[in-house]
C-alpha positions as CSV (number, residue, x, y, z in Angstrom):
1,X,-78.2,-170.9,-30.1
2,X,-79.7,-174.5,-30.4
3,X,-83.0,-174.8,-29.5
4,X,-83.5,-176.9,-26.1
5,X,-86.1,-179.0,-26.8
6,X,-88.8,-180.6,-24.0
7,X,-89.7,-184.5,-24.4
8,X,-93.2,-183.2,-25.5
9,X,-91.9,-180.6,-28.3
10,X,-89.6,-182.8,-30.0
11,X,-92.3,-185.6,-30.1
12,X,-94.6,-182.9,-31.5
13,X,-91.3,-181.9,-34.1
14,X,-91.0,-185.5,-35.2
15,X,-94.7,-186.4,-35.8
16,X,-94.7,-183.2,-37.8
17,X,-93.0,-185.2,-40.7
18,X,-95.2,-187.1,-43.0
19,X,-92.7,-190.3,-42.8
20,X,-94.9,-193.0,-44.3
21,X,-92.9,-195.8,-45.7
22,X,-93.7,-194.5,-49.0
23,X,-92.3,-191.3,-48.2
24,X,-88.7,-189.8,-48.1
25,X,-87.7,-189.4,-44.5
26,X,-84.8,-187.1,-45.0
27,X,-86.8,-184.4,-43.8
28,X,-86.7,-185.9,-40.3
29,X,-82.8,-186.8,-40.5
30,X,-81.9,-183.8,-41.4
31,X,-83.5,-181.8,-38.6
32,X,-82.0,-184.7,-36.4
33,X,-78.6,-184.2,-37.8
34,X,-78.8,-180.4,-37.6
35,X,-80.5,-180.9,-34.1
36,X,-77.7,-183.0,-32.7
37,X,-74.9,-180.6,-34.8
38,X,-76.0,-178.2,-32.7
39,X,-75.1,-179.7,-29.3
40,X,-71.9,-180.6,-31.3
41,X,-72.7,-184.2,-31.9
42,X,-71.5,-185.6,-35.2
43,X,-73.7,-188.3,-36.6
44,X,-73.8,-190.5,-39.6
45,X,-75.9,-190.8,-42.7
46,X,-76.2,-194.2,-44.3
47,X,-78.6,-193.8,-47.7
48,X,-80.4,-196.6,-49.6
49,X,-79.2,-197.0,-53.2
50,X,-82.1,-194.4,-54.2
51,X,-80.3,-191.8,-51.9
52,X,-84.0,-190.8,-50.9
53,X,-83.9,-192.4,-47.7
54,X,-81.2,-192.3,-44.5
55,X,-80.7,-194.2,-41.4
56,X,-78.6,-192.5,-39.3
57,X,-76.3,-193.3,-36.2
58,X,-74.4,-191.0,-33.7
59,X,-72.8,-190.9,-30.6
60,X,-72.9,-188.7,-27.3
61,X,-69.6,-189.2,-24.8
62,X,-66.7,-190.8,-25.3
63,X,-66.5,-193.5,-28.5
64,X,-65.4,-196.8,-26.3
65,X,-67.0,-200.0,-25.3
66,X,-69.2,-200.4,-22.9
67,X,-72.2,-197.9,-24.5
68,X,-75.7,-198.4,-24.9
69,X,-77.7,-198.0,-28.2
70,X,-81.1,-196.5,-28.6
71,X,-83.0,-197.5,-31.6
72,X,-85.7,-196.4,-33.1
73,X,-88.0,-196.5,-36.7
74,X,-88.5,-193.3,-38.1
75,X,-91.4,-194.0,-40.5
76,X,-94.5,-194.8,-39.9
77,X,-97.7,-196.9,-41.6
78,X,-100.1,-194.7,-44.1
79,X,-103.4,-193.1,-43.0
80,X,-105.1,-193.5,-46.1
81,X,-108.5,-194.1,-45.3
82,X,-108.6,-194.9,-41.9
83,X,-111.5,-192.4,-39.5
84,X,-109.2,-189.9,-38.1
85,X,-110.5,-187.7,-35.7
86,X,-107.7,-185.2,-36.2
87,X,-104.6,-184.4,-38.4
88,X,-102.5,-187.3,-38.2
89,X,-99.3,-185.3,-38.2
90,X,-100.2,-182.6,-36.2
91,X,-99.7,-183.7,-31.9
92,X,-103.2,-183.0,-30.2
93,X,-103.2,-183.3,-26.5
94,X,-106.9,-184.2,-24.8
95,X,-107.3,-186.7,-21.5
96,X,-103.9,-186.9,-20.6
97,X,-103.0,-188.1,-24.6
98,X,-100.5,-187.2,-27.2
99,X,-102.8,-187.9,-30.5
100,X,-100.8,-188.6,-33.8
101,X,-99.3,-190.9,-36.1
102,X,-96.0,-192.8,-34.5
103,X,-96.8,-191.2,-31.2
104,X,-96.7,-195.1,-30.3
105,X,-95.2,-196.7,-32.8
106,X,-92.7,-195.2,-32.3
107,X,-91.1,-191.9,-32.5
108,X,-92.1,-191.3,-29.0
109,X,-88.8,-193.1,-27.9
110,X,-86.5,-191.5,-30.3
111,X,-87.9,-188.4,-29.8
112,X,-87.7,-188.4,-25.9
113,X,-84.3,-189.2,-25.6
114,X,-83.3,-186.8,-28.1
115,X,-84.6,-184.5,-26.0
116,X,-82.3,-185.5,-23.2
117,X,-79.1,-184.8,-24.9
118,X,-78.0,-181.7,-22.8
119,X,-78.5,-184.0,-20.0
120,X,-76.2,-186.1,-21.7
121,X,-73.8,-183.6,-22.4
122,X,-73.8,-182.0,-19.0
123,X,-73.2,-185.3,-17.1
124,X,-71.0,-186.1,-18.9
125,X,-71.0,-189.9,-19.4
126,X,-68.5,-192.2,-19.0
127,X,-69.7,-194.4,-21.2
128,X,-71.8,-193.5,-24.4
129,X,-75.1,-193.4,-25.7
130,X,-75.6,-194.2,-29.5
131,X,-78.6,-193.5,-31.3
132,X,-79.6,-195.6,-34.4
133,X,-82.6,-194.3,-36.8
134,X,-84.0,-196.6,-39.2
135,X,-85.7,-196.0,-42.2
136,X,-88.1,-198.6,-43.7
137,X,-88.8,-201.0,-40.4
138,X,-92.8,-201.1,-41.4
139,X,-92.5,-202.3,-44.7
140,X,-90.1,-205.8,-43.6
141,X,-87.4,-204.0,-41.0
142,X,-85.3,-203.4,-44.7
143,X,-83.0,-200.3,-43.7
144,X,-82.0,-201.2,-39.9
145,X,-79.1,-203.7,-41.7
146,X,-77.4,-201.2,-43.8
147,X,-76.9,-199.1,-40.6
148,X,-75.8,-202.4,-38.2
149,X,-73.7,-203.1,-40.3
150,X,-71.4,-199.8,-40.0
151,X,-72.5,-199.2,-36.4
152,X,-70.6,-203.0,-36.4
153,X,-67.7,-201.7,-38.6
154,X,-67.3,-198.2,-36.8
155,X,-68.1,-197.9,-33.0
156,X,-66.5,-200.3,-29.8
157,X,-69.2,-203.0,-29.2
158,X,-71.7,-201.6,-27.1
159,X,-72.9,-203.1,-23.7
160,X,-76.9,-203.2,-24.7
161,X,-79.0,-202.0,-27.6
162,X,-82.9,-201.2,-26.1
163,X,-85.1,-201.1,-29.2
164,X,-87.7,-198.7,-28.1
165,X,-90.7,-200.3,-30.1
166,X,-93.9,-199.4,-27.9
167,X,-94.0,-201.9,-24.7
168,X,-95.6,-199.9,-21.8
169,X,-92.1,-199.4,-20.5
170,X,-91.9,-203.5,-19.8
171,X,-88.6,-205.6,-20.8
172,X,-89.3,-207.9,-23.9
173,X,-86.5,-210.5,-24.2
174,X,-87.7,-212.4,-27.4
175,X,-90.0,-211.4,-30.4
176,X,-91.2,-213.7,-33.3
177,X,-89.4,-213.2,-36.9
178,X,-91.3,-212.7,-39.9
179,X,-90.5,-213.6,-43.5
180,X,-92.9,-212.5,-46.7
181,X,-93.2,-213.9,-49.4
182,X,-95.5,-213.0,-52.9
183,X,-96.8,-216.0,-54.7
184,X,-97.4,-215.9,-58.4
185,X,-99.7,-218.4,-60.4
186,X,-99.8,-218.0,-64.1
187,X,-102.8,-221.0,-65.6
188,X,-104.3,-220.8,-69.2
189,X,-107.6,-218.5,-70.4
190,X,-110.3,-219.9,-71.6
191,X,-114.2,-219.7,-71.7
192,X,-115.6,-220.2,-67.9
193,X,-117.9,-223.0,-69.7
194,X,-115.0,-225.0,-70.9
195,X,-112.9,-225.6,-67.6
196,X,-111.3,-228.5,-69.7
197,X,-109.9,-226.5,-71.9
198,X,-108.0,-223.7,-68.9
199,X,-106.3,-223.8,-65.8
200,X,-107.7,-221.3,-63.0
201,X,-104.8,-219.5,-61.8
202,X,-107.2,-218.2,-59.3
203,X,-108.7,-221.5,-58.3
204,X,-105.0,-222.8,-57.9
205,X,-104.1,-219.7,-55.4
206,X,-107.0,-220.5,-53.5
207,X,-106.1,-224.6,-53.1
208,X,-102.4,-223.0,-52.0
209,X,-103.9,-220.2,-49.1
210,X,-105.7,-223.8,-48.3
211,X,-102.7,-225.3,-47.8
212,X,-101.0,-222.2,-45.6
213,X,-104.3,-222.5,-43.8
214,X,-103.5,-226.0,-43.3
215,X,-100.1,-225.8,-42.1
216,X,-100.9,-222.9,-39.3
217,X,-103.8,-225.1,-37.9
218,X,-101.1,-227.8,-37.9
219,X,-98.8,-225.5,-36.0
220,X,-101.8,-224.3,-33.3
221,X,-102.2,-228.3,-32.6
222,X,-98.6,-228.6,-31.3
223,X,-98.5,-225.3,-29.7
224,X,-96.3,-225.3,-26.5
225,X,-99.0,-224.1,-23.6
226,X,-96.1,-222.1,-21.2
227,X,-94.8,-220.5,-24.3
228,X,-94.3,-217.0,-24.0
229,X,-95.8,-215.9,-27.5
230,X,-99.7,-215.1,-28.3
231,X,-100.4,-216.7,-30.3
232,X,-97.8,-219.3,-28.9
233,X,-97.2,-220.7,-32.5
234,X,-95.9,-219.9,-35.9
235,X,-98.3,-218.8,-37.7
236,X,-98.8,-218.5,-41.9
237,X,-101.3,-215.9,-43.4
238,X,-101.9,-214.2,-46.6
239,X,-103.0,-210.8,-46.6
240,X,-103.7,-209.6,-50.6
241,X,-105.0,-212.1,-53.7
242,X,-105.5,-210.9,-56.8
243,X,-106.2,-212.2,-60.1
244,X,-108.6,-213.0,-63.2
245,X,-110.0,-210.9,-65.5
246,X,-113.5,-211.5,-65.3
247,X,-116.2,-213.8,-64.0
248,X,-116.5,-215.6,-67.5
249,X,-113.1,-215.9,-67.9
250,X,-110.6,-218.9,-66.7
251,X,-108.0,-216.6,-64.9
252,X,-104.5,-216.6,-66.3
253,X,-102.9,-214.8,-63.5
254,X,-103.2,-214.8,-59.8
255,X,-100.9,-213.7,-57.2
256,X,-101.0,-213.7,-53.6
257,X,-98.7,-211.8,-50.3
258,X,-98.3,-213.9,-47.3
259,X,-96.3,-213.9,-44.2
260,X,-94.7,-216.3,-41.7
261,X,-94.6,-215.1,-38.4
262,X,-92.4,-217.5,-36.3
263,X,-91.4,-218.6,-32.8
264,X,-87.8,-218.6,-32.3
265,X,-87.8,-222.3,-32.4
266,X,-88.7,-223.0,-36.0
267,X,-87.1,-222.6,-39.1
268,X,-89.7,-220.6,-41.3
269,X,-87.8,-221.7,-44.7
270,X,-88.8,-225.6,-43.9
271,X,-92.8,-224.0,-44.6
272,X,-91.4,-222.4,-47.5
273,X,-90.2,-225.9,-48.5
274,X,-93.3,-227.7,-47.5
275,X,-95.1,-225.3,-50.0
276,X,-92.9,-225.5,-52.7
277,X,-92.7,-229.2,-52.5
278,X,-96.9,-229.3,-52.8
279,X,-96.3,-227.1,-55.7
280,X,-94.3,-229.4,-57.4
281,X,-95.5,-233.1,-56.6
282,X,-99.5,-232.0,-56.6
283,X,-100.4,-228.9,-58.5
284,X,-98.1,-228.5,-61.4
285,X,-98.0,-231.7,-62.5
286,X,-102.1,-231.4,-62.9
287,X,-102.0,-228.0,-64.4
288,X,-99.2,-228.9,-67.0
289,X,-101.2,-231.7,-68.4
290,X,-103.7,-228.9,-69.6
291,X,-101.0,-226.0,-70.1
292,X,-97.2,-227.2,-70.5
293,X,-96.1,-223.6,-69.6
294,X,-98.1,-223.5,-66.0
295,X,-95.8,-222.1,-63.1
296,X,-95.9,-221.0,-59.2
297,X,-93.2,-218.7,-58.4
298,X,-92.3,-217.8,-54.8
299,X,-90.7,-215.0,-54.2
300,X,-88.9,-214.3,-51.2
301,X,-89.5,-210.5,-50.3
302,X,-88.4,-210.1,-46.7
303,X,-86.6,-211.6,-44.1
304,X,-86.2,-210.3,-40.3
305,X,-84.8,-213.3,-37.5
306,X,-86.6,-213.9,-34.3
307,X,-85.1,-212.2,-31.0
308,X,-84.0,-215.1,-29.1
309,X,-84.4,-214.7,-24.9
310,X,-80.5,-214.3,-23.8
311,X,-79.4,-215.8,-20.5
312,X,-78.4,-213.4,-17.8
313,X,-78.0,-210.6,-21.1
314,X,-76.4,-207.5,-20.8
315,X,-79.5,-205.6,-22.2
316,X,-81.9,-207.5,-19.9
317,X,-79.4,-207.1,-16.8
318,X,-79.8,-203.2,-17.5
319,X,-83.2,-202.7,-18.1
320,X,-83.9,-205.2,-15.1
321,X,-81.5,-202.6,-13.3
322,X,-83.0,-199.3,-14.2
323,X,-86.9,-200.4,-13.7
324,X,-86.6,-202.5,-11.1
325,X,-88.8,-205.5,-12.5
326,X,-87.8,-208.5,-12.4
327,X,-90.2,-209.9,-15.7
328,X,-89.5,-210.1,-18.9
329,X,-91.8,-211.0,-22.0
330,X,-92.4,-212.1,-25.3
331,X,-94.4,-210.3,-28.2
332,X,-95.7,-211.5,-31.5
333,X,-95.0,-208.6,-33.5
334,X,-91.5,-208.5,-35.5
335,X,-88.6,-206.1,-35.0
336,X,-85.4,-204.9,-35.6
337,X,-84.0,-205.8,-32.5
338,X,-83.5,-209.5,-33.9
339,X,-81.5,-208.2,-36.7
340,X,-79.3,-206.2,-33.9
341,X,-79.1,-209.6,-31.3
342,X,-77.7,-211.6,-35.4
343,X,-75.1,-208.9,-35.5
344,X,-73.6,-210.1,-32.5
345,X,-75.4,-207.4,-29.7
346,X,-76.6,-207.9,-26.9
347,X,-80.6,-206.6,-27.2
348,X,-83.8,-205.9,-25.4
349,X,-87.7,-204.2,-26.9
350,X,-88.5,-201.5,-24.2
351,X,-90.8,-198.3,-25.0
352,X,-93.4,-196.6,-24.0
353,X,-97.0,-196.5,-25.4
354,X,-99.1,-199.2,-26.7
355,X,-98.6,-201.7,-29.5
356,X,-102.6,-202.3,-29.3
357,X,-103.2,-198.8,-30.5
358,X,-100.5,-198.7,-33.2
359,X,-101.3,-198.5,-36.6
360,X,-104.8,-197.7,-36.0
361,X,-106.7,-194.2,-36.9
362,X,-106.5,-191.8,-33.5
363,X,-103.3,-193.7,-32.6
364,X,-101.6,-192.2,-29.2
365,X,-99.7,-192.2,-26.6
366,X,-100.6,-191.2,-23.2
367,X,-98.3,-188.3,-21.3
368,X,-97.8,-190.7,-18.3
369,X,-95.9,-193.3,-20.7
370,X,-93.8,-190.2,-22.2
371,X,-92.8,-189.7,-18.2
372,X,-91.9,-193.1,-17.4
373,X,-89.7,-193.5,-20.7
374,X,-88.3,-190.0,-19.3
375,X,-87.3,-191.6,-15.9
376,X,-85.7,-194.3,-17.6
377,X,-83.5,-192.6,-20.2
378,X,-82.9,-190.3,-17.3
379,X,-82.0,-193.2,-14.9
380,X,-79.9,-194.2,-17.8
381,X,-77.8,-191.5,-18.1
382,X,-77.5,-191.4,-14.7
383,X,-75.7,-194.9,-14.4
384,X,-73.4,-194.3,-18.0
385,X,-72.6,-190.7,-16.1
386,X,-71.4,-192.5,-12.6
């Protein structure tokens, strides 16, 4: 007999598996798979090209038009070295709080309404409710398009998709998109005392994190004051430099990760261009009168589009419908449901728990935000089932 799971168990279940974006997460699918198998659910497994990690997709009720997706990450960002008070993958309950990694961002969602499928199944629904696991959303949102692309191909266009990234249960209609990028600077070696004779790939990375730093202040100057966003600007920022070899020593190498986080209004690659453009009219053309074979290469590493607000949108409409508020918002942080709203789906962010406690050590989720994402889903399946 399948094991009937509560909303607190299979949170517990799911935080159990060590999913860090480094990690396989096949663990977790399976036991999803199996889980859903028995409550005679077929799903789908869609592999990236190492076959060592899976999104997967399913759906409970009848396979028409009209459904509603519920989406959700499964891995989550490393502990290493952060001051956990606890075992990160082990659920401890204290103060009215669920204590673990993902418990808010975000396995909390998935694992709630997986919970409720025998709700779903004894309804039934007239409509259907997909789920959509993702593998590799922390590390640039890089598995959610493999699995769009055949939920696209494979089941009648859903009504909504509700992307169940941590929220407090509130409607977000718009997120900012993110690209990375990973700058490389390759210069000339040469003794420290004879800066003549080299060309500091290190003090050439630093002139270009100048520059980034330059065009973000630029952005904060013409920021839009009623914009929904905070910050309410694009903004540019490199997170890891390294280079050189040793104090004494002219660095050959430098390279350098860095990020555009933008506002649905601007077009990130016209930065890119900007930078590029400095590149070649300023810096090059001084480094290559020392060292002909001088270069900056710009990668790009990641994409993810913006969520755009939708007017009077299907998602919206429903989550308007189930809460009862009438506000919707904005948030800074990137997600997968941009890359749903580009496939052509209607799409909404609404979770519970707290973005300001993800990713930190002790991260949680309190049991009164597992209750309210309860009553939704619930509320949910209660409208599909009419």
């Amino acid at each position: 007999m399948t094991k009937i799971y509560s909303a607190m168990e299979m949170i517990e279940k799911l935080v159990s598996f060590d999913t860090v974006s480094r990690n396989s997460n096949l663990e977790l699918i399976d036991f999803v798979a199996d889980y859903l198998a028995g409550h005679n659910v077929e799903s789908k497994k869609v592999f990236d090209e190492t076959g060592q990690k899976a999104n997967l997709y399913a759906t409970v009720g009848p396979n028409i038009e009209g459904g509603v997706v519920l989406s959700g990450h499964t891995d989550v960002v490393p502990v290493d070295g952060q001051p956990w008070d606890t075992d990160p993958f082990t659920i401890v309950e204290k103060d009215g709080k669920l204590y673990g990694r993902g418990t808010s961002d975000m396995k909390s969602f998935s694992a709630i309404a997986l919970s409720l499928v025998p709700k779903m199944l004894e309804k039934p629904l007239l409509a259907p409710i997909h789920f959509a696991l993702s593998f590799d959303e922390e590390v640039g949102c890089i598995g959610a398009p493999l699995m769009i692309e055949r939920i696209a191909e494979n089941i009648p266009k859903p009504r909504a998709v509700i992307v169940g990234e941590p929220t407090m249960m509130n409607i977000v209609s718009a997120h900012k998109g993110i690209i990375t990028l990973k700058t490389t600077i390759t210069g000339r070696e040469a003794h420290s005392s004879l800066v003549e004779d080299g060309v500091s790939a290190v003090m050439t990375g630093a002139r270009l994190v100048s520059f980034i730093a330059d065009m973000m202040a630029e952005n904060k100057q013409r920021a839009v004051p009623s914009s929904p966003f905070s910050p309410a600007y694009t903004t540019i920022h490199c997170g890891v430099i390294n280079g050189g070899t040793a104090a004494n020593i002219i660095s050959r190498q430098c390279t350098f990760l860095w990020d555009i986080r933008h506002i649905p209004e601007d077009n990130p690659m016209s930065f890119v261009d900007r930078f590029n453009h400095y590149c070649e009219t300023e810096l090059l053309p001084e480094m290559r009168k020392i060292a002909p074979e001088a270069s900056i290469v710009t990668e790009l590493t990641s994409t993810v589009p913006a969520l755009r607000p939708e007017d009077n949108g299907e998602a919206e409409m429903l989550c308007k419908s189930i809460t009862g508020q009438n506000d919707v918002s904005a948030v800074s942080y990137a997600a997968e449901a941009g890359q749903f709203q580009e496939a052509g789906f209607s799409t909404v962010i609404c979770g519970p728990g707290s973005i300001g406690v993800a990713h930190q050590p002790n991260e949680y989720i309190e049991i009164s935000q597992v209750k309210a994402s309860e009553r939704f889903i619930t509320k949910l399946i209660d409208q599909l089932g009419k």
